[in-house]
C-alpha positions as CSV (number, residue, x, y, z in Angstrom):
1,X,31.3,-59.4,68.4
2,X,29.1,-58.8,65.4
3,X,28.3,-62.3,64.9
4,X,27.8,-62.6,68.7
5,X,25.3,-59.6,68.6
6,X,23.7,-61.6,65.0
7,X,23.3,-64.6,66.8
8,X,21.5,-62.9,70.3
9,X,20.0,-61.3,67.8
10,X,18.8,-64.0,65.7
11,X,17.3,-65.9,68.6
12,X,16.0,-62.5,70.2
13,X,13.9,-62.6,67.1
14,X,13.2,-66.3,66.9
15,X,12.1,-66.0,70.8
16,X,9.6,-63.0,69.3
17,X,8.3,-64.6,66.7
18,X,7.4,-67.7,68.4
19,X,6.0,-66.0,71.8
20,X,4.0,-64.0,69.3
21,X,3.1,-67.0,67.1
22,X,1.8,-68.3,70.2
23,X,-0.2,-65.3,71.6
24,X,-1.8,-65.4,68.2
25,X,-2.7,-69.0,68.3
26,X,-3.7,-68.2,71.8
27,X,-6.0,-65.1,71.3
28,X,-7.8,-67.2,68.3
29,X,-8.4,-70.1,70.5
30,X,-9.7,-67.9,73.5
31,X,-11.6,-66.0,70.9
32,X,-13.4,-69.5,69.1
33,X,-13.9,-71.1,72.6
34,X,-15.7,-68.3,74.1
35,X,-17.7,-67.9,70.8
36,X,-18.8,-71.6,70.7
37,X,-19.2,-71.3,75.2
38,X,-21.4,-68.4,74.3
39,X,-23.2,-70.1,71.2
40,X,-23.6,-73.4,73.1
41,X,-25.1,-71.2,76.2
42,X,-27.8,-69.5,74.0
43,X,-28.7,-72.4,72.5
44,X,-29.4,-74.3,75.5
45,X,-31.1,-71.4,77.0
46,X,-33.6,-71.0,74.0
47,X,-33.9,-74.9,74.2
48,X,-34.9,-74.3,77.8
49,X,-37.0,-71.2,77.3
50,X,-39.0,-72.7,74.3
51,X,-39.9,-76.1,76.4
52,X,-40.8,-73.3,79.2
53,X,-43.2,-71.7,77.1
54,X,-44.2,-75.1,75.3
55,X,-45.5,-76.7,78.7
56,X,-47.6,-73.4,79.6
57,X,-49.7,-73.8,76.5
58,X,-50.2,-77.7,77.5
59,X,-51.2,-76.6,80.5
60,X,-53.5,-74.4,79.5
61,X,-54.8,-76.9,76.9
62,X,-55.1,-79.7,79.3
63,X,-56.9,-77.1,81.7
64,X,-59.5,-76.4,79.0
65,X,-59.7,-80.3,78.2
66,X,-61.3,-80.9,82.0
67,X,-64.2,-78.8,81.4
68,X,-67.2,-81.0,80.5
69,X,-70.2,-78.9,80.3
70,X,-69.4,-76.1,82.2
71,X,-72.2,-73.3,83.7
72,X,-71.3,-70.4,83.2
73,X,-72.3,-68.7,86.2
74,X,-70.6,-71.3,88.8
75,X,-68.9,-68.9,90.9
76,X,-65.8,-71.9,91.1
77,X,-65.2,-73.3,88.1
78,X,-61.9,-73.8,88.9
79,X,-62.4,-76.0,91.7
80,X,-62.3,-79.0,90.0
81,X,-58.8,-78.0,88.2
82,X,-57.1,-76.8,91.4
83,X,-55.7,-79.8,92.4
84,X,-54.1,-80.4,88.3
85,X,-52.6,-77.4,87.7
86,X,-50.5,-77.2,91.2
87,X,-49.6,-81.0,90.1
88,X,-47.8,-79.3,86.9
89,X,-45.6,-76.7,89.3
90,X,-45.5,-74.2,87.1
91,X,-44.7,-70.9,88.3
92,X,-47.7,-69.4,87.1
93,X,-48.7,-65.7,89.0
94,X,-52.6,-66.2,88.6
95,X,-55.2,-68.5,86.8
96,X,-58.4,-67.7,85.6
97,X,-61.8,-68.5,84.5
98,X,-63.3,-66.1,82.4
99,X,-67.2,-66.4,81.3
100,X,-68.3,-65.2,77.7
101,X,-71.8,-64.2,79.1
102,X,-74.8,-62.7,77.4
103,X,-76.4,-58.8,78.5
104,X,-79.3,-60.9,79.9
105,X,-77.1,-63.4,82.3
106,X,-74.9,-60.0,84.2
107,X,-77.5,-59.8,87.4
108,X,-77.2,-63.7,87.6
109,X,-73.5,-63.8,87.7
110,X,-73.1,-61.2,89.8
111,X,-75.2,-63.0,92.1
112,X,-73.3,-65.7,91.9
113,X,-70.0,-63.9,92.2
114,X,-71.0,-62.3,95.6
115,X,-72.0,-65.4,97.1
116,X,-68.5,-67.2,96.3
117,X,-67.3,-64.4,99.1
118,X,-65.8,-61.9,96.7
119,X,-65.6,-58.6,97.8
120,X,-66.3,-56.7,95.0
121,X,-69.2,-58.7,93.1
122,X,-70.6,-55.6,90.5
123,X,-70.1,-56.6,87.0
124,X,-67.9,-53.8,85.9
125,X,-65.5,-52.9,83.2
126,X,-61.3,-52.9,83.5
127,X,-61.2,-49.7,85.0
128,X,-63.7,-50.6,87.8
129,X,-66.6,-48.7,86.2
130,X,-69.9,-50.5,86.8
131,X,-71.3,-51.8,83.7
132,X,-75.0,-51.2,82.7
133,X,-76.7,-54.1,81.4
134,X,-79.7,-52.0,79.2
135,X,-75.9,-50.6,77.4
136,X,-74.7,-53.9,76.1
137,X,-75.5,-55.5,72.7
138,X,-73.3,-58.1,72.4
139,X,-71.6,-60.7,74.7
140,X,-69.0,-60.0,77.4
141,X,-66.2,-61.6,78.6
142,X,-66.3,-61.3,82.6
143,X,-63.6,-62.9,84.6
144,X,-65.8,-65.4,87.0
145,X,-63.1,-67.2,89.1
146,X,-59.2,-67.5,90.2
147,X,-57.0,-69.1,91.8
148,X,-54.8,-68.6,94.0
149,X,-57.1,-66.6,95.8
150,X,-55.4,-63.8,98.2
151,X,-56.1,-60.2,99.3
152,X,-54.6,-59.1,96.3
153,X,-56.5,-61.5,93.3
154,X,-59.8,-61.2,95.8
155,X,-61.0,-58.1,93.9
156,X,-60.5,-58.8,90.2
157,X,-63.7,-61.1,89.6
158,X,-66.1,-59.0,88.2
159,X,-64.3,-57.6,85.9
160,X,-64.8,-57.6,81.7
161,X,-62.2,-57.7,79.8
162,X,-63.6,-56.1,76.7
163,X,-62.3,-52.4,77.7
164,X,-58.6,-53.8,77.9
165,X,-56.5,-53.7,74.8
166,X,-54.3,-56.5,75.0
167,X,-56.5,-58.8,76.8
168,X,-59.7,-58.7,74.5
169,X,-57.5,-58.9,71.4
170,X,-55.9,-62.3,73.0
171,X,-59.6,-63.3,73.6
172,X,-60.5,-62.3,70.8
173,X,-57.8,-64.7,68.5
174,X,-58.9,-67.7,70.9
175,X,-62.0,-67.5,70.0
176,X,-61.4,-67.2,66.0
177,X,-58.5,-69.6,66.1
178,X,-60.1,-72.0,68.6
179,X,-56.8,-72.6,70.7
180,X,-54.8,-71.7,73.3
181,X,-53.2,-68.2,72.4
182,X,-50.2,-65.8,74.4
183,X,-50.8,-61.7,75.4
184,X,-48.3,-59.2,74.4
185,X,-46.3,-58.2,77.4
186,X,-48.6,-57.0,79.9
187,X,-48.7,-55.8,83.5
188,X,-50.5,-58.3,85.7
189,X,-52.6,-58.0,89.0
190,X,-52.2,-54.2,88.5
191,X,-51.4,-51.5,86.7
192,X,-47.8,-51.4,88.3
193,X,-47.7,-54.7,88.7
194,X,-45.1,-56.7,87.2
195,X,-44.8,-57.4,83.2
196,X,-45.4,-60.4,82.2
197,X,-48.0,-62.5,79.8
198,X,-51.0,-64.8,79.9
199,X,-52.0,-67.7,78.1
200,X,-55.8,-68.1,77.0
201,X,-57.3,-71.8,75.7
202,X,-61.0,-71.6,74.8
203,X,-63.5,-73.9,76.7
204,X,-65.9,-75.2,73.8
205,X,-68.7,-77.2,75.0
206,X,-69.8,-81.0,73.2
207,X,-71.8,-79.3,70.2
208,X,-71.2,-75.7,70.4
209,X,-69.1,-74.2,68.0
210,X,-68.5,-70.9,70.4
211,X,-66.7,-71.2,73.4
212,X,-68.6,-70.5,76.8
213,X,-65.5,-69.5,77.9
214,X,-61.7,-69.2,78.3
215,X,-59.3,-70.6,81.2
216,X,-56.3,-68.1,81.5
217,X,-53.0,-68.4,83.2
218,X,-50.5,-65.2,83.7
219,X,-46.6,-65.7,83.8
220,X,-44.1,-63.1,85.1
221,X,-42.0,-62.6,81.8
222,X,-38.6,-62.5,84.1
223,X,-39.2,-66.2,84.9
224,X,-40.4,-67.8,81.4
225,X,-37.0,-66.1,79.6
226,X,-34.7,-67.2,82.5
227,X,-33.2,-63.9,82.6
228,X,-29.7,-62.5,84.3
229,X,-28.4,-65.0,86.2
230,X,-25.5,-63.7,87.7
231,X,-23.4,-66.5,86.8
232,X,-24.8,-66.5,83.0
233,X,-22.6,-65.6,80.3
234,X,-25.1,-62.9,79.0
235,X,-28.3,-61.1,79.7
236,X,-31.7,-61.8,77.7
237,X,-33.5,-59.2,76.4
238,X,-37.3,-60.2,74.5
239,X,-38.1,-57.7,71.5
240,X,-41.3,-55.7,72.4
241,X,-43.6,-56.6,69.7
242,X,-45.7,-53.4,70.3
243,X,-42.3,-51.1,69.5
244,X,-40.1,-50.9,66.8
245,X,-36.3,-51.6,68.4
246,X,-37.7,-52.0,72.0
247,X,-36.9,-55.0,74.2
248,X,-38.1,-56.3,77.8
249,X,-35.3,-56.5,80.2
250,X,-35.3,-58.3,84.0
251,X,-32.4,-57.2,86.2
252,X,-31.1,-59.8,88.9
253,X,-34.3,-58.8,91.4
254,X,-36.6,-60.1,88.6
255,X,-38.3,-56.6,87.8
256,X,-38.3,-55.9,83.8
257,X,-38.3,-52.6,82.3
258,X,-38.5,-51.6,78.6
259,X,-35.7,-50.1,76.7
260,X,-34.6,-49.0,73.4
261,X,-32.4,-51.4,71.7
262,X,-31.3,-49.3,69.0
263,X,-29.7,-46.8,71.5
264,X,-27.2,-49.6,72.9
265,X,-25.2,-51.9,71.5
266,X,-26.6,-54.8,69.2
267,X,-27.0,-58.3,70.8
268,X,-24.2,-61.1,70.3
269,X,-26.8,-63.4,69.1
270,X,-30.9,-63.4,68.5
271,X,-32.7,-66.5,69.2
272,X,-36.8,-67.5,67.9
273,X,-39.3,-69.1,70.1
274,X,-42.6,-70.1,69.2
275,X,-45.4,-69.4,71.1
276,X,-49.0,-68.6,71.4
277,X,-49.2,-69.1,67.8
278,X,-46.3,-66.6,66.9
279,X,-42.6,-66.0,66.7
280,X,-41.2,-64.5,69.4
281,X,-37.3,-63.2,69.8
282,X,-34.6,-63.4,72.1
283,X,-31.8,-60.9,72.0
284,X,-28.9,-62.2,74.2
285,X,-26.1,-60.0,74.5
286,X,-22.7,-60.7,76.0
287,X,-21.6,-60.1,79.6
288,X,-17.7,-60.1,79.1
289,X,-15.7,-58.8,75.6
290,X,-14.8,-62.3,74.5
291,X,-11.7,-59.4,72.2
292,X,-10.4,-58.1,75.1
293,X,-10.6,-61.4,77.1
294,X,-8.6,-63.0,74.4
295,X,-6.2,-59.9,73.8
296,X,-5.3,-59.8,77.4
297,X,-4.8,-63.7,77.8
298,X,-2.6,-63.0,74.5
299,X,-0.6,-60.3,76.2
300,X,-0.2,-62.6,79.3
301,X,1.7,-65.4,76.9
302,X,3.3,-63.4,74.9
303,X,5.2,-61.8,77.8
304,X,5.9,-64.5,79.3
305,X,7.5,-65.6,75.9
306,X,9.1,-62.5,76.2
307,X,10.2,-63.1,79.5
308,X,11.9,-66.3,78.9
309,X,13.1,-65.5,75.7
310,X,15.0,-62.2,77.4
311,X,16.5,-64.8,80.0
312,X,17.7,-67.2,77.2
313,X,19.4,-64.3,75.5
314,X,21.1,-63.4,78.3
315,X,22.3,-66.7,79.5
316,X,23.7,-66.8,76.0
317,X,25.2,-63.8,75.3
318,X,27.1,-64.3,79.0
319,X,28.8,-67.3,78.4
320,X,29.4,-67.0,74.3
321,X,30.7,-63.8,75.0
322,X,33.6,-65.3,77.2
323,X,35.0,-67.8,74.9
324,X,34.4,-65.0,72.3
325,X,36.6,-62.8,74.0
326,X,38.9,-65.5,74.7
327,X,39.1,-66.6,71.0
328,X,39.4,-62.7,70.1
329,X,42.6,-62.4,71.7
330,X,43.9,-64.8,69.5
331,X,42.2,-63.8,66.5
332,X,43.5,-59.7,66.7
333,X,47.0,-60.7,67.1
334,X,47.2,-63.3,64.1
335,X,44.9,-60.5,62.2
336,X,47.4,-58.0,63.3
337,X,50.2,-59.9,61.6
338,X,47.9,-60.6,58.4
339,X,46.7,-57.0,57.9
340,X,50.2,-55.8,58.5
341,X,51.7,-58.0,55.7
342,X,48.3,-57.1,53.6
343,X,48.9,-52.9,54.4
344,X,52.3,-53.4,53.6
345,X,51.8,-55.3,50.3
346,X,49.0,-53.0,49.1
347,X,51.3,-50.1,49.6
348,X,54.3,-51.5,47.9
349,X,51.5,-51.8,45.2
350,X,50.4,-48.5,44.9
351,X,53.9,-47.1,45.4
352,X,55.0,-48.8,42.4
353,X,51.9,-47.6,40.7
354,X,52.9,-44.2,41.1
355,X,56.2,-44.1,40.6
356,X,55.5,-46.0,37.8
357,X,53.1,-43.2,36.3
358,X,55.4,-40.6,37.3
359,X,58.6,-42.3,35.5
360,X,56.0,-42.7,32.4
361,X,55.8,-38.9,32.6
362,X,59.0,-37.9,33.1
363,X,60.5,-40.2,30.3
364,X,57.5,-38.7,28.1
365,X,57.6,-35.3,28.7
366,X,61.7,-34.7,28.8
367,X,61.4,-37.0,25.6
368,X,59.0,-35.1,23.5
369,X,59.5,-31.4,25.1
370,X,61.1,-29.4,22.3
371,X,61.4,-26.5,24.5
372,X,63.4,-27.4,28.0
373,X,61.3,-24.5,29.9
374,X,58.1,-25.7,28.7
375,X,59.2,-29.4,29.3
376,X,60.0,-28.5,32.6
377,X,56.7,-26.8,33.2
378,X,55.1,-29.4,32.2
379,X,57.0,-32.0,34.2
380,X,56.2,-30.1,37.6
381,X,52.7,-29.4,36.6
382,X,52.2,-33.2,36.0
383,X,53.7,-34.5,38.7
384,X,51.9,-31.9,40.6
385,X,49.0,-32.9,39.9
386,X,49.8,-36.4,40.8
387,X,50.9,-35.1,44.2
388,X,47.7,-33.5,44.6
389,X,45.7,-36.7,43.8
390,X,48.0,-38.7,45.8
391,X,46.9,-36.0,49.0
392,X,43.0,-36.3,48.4
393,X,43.1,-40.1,48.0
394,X,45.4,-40.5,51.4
395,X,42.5,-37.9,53.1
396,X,40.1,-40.6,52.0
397,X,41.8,-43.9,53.3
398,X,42.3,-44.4,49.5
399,X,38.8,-44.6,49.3
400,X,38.0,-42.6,45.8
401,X,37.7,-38.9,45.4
402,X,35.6,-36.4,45.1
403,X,35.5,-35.6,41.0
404,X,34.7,-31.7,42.2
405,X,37.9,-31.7,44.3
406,X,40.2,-32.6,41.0
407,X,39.7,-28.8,39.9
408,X,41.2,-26.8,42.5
409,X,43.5,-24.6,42.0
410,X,46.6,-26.2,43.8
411,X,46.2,-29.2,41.0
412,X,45.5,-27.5,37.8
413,X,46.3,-24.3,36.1
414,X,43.5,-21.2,35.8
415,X,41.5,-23.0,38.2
416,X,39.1,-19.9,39.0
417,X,38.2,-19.3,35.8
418,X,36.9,-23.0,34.4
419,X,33.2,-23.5,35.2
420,X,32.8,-26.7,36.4
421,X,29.2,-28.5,36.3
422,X,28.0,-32.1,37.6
423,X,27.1,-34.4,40.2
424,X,29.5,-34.6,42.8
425,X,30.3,-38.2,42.6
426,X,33.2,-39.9,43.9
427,X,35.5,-41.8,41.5
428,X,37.8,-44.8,41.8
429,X,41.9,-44.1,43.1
430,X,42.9,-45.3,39.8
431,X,39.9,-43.2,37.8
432,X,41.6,-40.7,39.6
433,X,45.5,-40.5,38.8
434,X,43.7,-40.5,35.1
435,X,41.3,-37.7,35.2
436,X,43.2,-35.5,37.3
437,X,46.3,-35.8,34.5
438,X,43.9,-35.2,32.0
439,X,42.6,-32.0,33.4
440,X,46.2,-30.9,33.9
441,X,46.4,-31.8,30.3
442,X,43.8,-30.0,29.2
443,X,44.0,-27.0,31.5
444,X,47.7,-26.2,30.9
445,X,47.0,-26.3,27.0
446,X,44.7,-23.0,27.1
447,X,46.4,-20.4,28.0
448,X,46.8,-18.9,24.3
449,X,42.9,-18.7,24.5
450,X,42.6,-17.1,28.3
451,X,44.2,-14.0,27.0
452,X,41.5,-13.7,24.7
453,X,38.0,-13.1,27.0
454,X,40.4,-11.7,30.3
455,X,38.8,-12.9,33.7
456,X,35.2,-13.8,32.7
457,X,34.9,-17.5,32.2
458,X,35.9,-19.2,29.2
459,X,36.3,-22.3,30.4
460,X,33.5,-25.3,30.8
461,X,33.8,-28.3,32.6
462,X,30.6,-31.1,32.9
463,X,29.8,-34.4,33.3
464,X,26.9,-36.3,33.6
465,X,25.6,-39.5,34.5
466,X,23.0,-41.5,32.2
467,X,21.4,-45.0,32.3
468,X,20.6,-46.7,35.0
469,X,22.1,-49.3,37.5
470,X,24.5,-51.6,36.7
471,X,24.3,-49.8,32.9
472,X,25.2,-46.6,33.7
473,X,27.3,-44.6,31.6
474,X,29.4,-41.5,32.7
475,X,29.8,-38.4,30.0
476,X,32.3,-35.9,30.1
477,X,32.4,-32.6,28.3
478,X,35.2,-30.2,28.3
479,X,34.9,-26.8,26.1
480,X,37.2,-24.3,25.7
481,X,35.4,-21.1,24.1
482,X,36.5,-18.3,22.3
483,X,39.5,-20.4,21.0
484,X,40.4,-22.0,17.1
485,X,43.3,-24.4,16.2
486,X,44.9,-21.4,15.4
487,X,45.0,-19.8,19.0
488,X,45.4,-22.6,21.4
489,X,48.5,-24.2,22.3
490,X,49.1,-27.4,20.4
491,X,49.1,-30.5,22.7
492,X,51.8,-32.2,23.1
493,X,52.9,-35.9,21.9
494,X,52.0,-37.1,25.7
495,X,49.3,-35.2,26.1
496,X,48.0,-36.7,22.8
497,X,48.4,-40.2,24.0
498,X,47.1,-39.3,27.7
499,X,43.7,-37.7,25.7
500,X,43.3,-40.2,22.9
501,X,44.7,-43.7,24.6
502,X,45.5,-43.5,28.1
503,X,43.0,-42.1,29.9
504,X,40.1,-43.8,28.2
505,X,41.8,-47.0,28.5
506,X,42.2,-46.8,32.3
507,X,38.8,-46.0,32.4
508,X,37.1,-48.4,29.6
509,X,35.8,-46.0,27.4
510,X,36.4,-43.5,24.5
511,X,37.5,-40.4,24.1
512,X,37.5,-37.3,20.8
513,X,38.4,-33.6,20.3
514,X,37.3,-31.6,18.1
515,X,37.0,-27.6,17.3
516,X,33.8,-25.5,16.9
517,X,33.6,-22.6,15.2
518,X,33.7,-20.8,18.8
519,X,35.7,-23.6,20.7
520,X,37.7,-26.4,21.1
521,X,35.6,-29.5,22.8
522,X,37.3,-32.8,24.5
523,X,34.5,-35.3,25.3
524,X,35.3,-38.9,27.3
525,X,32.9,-41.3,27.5
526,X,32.9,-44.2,30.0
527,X,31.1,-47.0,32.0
528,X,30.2,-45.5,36.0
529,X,31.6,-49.2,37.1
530,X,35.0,-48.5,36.0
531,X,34.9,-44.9,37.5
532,X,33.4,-45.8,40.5
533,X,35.4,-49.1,40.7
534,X,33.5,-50.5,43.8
535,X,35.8,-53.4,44.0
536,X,38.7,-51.6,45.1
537,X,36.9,-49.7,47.1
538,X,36.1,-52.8,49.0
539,X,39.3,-53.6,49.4
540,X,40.6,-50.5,50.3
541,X,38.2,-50.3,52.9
542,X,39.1,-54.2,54.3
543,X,43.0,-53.2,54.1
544,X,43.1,-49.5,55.8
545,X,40.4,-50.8,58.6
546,X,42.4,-50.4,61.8
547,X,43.1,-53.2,63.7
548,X,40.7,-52.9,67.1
549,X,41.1,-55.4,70.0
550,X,38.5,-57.5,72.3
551,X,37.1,-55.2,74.9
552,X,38.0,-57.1,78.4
């Protein structure tokens, strides 16, 4: 059953390590394909974006390229061009023609302006404050014509563009740099109207080094960044030159808004375009979590792993667990018969162990016993002992005993007043029948000195073990205080050979005795592998397992 359960087991684990071998291959491959669908996307959209921006500023180039000698003051300048720049389809919100005229040419072009049929002819600043001409002392730059023309553009001619911020500082690099140039991000048509930039090329007549003018187009910023498609892969954000961390965002309607980068999360990827003369960036930020994507697709195949794995198991298990029961049936009964010749081997071998030991004691203690009542106090003592070892090794399958247990008081002599001190190790069955004669032998030696110190203890028994694995060594230390040579009660010929011979052969090691000036001392010295002996333990173990059949 055990190697049925290892071998479910084994493919149980096989089955796991490959459906999760394979969720991991899977999550890195969702992971790297989404990462180069999402690089490829960006790149491809900047691609697009930068040939966007690229053919407004040839527009705007090829605008200024028309004019010849332009007049300043033609109310329609763009009349000629209306026909080219609606043959480039560009999506462009308003274009313009805005005059760079002197303090002396104002009453002429408003003249001019009213008599194209515009509503609101006065020369006036950005705010729609008339401008005086006695206040100006230097050139202006007055928008003159547009196109398309509507309700809503009708009423911006007029205007001068010196009082607007970003507008006179784009004019204002045209004219220095003496090509087309980009706005920062701007309202356009009005002051809520939406964001977006414009695009000034200088009109520089044949030998003039000043232009007379500049031809403008505006863009809504939502179109030229191709922004939020709902079936993109991310959202575009522009960085807002003007703010430190802000960016330009269109929702799906189109309508951009300004937020603070640095509050949210930081884009996926950042993309340069070039334009107007200067860098501009693109923060593009992922719609899905390519992780969690990837995670989920992994969970998905590792279950299903899982799943089948499980199935396999099962299938398995079911039918090697028939022929296994099948096969066990045969297996317990010829086991039976094995372990029962085994058991009954093994105990013909211990039995002949003891009896062996306890003829060895008889023979040696009725041999050298000078005094029949001692002799035959000794005799029951020893094989006493042996009786009680035999009882604690039975208790434990005859798997070792407890070394503490070898001191009570139904095995040795005065018992209660021996002080015993060590790690409470378990020793080997044949470590066993040894030690446990030897603390008979030692015990039952004493009792000249017990008289001595009356109930206190006199008596000290320790062991300790040293070293380490497999080199430990296992010390023993037995000291009887308060007694000379004089006072104890000499040992006996077979307790000499059990303390000197016998008990450190069976356990490998060596053995002296000695007196103090305050005591007599017995120490025994031995390696922990022949104590512990783990090798009949093992086969203790093997031979008193009981005998269990297949479960039906």
């Amino acid at each position: 059953m055990v190697r049925l359960g290892f071998i479910i087991g084994f493919i149980a684990l096989l089955g796991a390590l490959l459906s999760g071998l394979a969720a991991y291959r899977v999550h890195d491959q969702e992971l790297a394909l989404d990462r180069i669908a999402l690089a490829r996307a960006i790149d491809v959209h900047a691609s697009l974006v930068q040939d966007r921006l690229t053919e407004r500023e040839l527009l705007a180039r090829v605008a200024s390229g028309l004019f010849r000698a332009p007049s300043v003051l033609k109310p329609s300048m763009l009349e000629p061009l209306r026909s080219a720049i609606y043959a480039f389809k560009t999506d462009f919100v308003v274009a313009g023609w805005v005059a760079r005229l002197q303090p002396n040419e104002l009453a002429a072009a408003q003249a001019a302006i009213a008599a194209a049929g515009f509503p609101k002819p006065q020369i006036r600043d950005y705010s729609d404050k008339p401008i005086a001409p006695a206040s100006l002392t230097h050139p202006i730059d007055v928008l003159m014509d547009l196109e398309p023309r509507s309700d809503e553009t009708k009423a911006l001619p007029g205007r001068s563009y010196d009082q607007d911020p970003v507008r006179s500082a784009m004019l204002a690099r045209a004219r220095i740099e003496k090509r087309s140039v980009a706005s920062d991000p701007v309202p356009l048509l009005r002051g809520n109207g939406p964001i977006g930039i414009i695009v000034a090329a200088p009109v520089i007549p044949e030998g003039a080094t000043e232009p007379a003018g500049f031809v403008t187009f505006s863009y809504e910023l939502a179109t030229l960044m191709l922004t939020n498609d709902d079936m993109s892969l991310f959202s575009v954000a522009l960085k807002d030159p003007r703010k430190e961390g802000g960016e330009l965002v269109a929702n799906d309607q189109g309508i951009v808004s300004t937020r603070m980068g640095a509050d949210g999360p930081a884009p996926s990827a950042t993309r340069t375009v070039s334009f107007g003369g200067r860098d501009w960036q693109l923060g593009y930020y992922a719609k899905t979590n390519s992780a969690r994507r990837a995670e989920q697709t992994a969970i998905i195949v590792a279950a299903i792993g899982f799943a089948i794995t499980a199935m396999v198991c099962g299938l398995f298990g079911y039918v090697a667990y028939n022929n296994l029961r099948l096969s066990r049936e045969i297996q317990v009964r010829i086991g039976f018969e094995r372990r029962l010749t085994a058991v009954i081997d093994e105990l013909n071998h211990r039995v002949k162990n003891i009896l062996a030991v306890i003829q060895s004691i008889v023979t040696r203690t009725l041999r050298h016993g000078s005094d029949i009542d001692v002799a035959r106090e000794l005799l029951i003592g020893r094989i006493h002992a042996m009786s009680n070892v035999v009882s604690l090794l039975s208790e434990s399958q005859w798997q070792g005993v407890k070394l503490k247990g070898l001191f009570e008081a139904r095995a040795i002599p005065h018992a209660d007043r021996i002080a015993v001190t060590g790690p409470d190790i378990a020793v080997s069955a044949r470590a066993a029948q040894s030690l446990s004669l030897l603390f008979f032998e030692l015990a039952s030696h004493s009792d000249e000195g017990l008289s001595l110190v009356g109930k206190h203890p006199h008596i000290t028994a320790n062991w300790t073990v040293t070293g380490e694995a497999p080199e430990e060594v296992f010390h023993f230390r037995w000291e009887e205080f308060n007694t000379s040579e004089a006072t104890r009660r000499p040992d006996s010929d077979f307790g000499l050979i059990l303390l000197d011979r016998v008990a450190p052969e069976a356990l490998g090691g060596t053995a002296k005795r000695f007196f103090t000036d305050v005591s007599y001392v017995y120490e025994l010295t031995a390696p922990m592998e022949t104590v512990v002996d783990m090798t009949e333990r093992d086969r203790t173990d093997k031979i008193s397992a009981p005998v269990r059949p297949a479960r039906g």
